[in-house]
C-alpha positions in Angstrom: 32.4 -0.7 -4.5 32.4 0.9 -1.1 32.2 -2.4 1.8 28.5 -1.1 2.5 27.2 -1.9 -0.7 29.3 -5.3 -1.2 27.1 -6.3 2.3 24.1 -5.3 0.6 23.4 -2.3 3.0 22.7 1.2 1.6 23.9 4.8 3.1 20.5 5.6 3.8 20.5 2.4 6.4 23.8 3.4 8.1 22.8 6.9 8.7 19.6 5.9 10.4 21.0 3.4 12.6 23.4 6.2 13.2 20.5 9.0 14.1 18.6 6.3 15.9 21.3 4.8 18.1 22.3 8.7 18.5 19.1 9.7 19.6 18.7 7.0 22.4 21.9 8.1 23.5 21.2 11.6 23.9 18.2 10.7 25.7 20.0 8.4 28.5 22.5 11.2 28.9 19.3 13.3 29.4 18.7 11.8 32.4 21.8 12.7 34.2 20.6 16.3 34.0 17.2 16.1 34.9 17.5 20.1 35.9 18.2 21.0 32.2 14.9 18.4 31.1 12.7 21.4 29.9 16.1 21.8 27.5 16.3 18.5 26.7 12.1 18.0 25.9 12.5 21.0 23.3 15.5 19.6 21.8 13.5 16.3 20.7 10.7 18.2 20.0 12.7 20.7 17.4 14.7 17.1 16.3 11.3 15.6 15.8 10.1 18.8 14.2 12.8 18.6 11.4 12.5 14.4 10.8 8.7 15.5 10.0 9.7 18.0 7.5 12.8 15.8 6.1 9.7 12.8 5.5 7.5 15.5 4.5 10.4 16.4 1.4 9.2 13.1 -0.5 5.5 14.2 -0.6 7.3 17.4 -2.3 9.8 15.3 -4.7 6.7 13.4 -6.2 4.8 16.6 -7.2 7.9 18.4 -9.2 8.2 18.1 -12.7 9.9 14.8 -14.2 10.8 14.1 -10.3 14.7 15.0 -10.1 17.0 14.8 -7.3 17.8 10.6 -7.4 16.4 7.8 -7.6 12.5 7.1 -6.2 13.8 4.2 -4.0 16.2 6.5 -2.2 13.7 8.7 -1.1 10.9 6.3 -0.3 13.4 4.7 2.0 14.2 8.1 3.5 10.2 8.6 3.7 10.0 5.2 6.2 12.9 6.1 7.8 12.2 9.5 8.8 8.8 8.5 10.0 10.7 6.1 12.2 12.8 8.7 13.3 10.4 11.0 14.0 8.3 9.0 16.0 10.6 7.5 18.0 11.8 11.6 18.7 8.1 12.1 19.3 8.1 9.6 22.5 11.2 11.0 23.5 10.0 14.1 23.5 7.1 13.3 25.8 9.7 10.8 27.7 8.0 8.1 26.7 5.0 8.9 28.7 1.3 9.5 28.0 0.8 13.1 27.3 -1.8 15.5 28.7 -4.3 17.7 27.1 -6.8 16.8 23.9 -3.8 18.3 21.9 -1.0 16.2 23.0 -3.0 12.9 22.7 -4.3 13.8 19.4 -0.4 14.5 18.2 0.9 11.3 20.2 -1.9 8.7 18.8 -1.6 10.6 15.0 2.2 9.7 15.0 1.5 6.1 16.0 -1.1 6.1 13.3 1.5 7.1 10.8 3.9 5.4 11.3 1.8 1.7 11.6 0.3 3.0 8.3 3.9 3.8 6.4 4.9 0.6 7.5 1.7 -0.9 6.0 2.2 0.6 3.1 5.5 -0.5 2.8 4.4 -4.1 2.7 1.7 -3.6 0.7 3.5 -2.1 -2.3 6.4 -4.7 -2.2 3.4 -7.5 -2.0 1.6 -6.5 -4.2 3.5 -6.6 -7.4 5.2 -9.5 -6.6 1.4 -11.2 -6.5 0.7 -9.5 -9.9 3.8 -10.9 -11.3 3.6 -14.9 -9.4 0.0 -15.6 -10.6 -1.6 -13.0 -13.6 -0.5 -12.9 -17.1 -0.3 -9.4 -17.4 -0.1 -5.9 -16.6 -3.2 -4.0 -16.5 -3.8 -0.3 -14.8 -6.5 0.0 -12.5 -8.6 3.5 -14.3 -8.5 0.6 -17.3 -10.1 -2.4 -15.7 -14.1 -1.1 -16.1 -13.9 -0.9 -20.0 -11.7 -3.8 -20.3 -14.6 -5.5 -17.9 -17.3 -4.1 -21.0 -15.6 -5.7 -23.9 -14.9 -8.9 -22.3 -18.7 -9.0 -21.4 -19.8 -8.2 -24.7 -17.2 -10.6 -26.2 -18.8 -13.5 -23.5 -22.3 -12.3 -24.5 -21.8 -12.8 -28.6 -20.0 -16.2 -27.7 -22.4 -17.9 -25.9 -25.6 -16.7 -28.0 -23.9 -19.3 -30.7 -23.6 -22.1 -28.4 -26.0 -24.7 -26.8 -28.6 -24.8 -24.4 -26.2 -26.6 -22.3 -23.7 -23.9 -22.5 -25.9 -20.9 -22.0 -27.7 -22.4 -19.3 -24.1 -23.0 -17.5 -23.1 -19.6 -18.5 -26.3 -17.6 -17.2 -26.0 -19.6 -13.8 -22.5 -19.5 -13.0 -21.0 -17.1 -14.9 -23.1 -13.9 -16.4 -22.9 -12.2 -12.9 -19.0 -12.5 -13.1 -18.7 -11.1 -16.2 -21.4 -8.0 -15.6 -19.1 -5.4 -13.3 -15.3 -5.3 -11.8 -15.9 -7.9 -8.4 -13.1 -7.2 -6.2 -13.1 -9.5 -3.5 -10.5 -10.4 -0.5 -10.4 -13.7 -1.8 -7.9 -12.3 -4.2 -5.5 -11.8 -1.3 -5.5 -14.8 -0.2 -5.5 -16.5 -3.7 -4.6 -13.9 -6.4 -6.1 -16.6 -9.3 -9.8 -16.3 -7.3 -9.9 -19.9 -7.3 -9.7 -20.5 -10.6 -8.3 -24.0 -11.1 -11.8 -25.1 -8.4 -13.8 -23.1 -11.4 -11.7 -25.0 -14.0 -13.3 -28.5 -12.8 -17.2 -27.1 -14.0 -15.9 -26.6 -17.6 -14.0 -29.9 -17.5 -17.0 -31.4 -16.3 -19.4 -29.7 -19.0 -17.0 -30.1 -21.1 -16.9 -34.2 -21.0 -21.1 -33.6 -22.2 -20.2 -31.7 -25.4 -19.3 -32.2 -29.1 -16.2 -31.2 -30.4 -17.2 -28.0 -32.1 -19.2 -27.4 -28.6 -15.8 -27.9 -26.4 -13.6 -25.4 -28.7 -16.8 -22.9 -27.9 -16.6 -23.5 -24.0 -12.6 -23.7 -24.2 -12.6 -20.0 -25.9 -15.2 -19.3 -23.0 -12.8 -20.4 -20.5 -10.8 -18.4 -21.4 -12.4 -14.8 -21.3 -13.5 -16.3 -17.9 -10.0 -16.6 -16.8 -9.2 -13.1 -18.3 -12.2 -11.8 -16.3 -10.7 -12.8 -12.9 -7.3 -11.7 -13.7 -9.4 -8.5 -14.3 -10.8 -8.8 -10.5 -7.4 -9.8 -9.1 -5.9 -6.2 -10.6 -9.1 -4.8 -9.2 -8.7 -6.1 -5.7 -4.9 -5.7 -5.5 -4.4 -2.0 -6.5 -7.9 -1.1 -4.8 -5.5 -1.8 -1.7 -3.0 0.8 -2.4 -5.1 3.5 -2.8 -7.0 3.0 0.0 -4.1 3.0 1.7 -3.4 6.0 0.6 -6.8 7.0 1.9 -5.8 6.5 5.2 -2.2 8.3 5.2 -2.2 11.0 3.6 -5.0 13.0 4.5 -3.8 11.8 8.3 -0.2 13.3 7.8 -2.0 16.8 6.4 -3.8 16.5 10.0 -0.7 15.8 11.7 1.3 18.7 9.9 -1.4 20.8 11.0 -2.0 20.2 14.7 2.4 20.3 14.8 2.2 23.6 13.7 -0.5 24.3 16.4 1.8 22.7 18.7 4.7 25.1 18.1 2.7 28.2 18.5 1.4 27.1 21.7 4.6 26.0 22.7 6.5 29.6 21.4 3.1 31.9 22.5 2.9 30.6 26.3 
């Protein structure tokens, strides 16, 4: 085992720190020569150029068949990094100044856009499962959730027509509008059970009014209840990462494109 696994730190990691700590050192011996800085701006620029297209590469990966070429992990890591890279390339390449012209700004504000959202996402899918795993029962994909919404409904529905007025009162005021559609809610972010040990106290507390062949009627209600806000949590959780997706990919396509328009400007005039 090579020393930089035994301390827990990959390749990947060195040879960013590398590039980065590189990079910054480039661009302080840049100032030295501030007669070559028109050479030293399009070196950046033609650095930053191939970090975008290295990032780009794991957009690629995921569409070919079976995904080959290593392990996911190693190229989502390359993904970050690279953004990282090429953002900090980016500034250097406008010398950490605010550009000019609707172009420039348009490029400078999309990269800071990109890079803020990558890093987003990155949280957001290691958060994520680890709330799926810490506080729901199971694993449940997301194109699922409406149907399995339906049959617990219907299951709720056929319960609670055999149980008593107490029961279906409590069920028609508290809970039918829980079970009628998926309800994702933020509250599932902050709590991924949606409260449900607070909701537990109003079937304890119905609960102490009923028979015995009543209680084993609410208990099995309970418990479609419970299954019905695991349902929500799923909803709410994975809602997140594809509208994260919403707001970074079609953003990078933009940036790819006006980076093109960049270079042809920059090679036509």
């Amino acid at each position: 085992m090579s020393e930089a696994a035994r301390k827990g730190t990959s390749p990947g990691t060195i040879a960013f720190t590398v590039l980065v700590v590189a990079s910054l050192a480039l661009y302080v011996a840049s100032r030295f020569w501030p007669r070559a800085r028109a050479a030293w701006q399009i070196g950046f620029g033609v650095a930053a150029l191939l970090a975008m297209l290295a990032t780009s590469a794991y957009a690629v990966r995921r569409r070919l068949p079976g995904r080959p070429l290593g392990r996911a992990a190693a190229w989502l890591r390359w993904h970050l990094y690279g953004g990282v890279l090429f953002q900090l390339l980016v500034l250097m390449h406008s010398e950490f100044r605010a550009p000019q012209g609707v172009l420039n700004w348009a490029l400078w504000l999309l990269t800071f856009w990109m890079t803020a959202t990558g890093l987003l996402g990155l949280w957001i899918q290691r958060w994520i499962p680890r709330a799926i795993t810490s506080g729901l029962a199971d694993e449940v994909h997301y194109d699922r959730i409406p149907d399995l919404v339906r049959t617990l409904a219907a299951r709720a529905e056929a319960l609670v027509a055999s149980c008593s007025d107490p029961i279906q009162s409590f069920y028609q005021t508290s809970l039918a509008a829980t079970f009628a559609a998926p309800r994702p809610s933020i509250v599932f972010y902050a709590d991924v059970t949606g409260g449900r040990y607070a909701r537990k106290k109003q079937f304890e507390f119905l609960a102490n009014a009923l028979g015995g062949e009543e209680r084993g009627k609410l208990d099995r209600l309970e418990r479609l209840f419970r299954a019905k806000l695991e349902l929500d949590a799923h909803c709410s959780l994975q809602r997140a990462l594809r509208w994260w997706l919403v707001v970074h990919v079609p953003m990078a396509v933009v940036l790819l494109s006006l980076v093109t328009l960049h270079v042809y400007f920059a090679l036509r005039y």
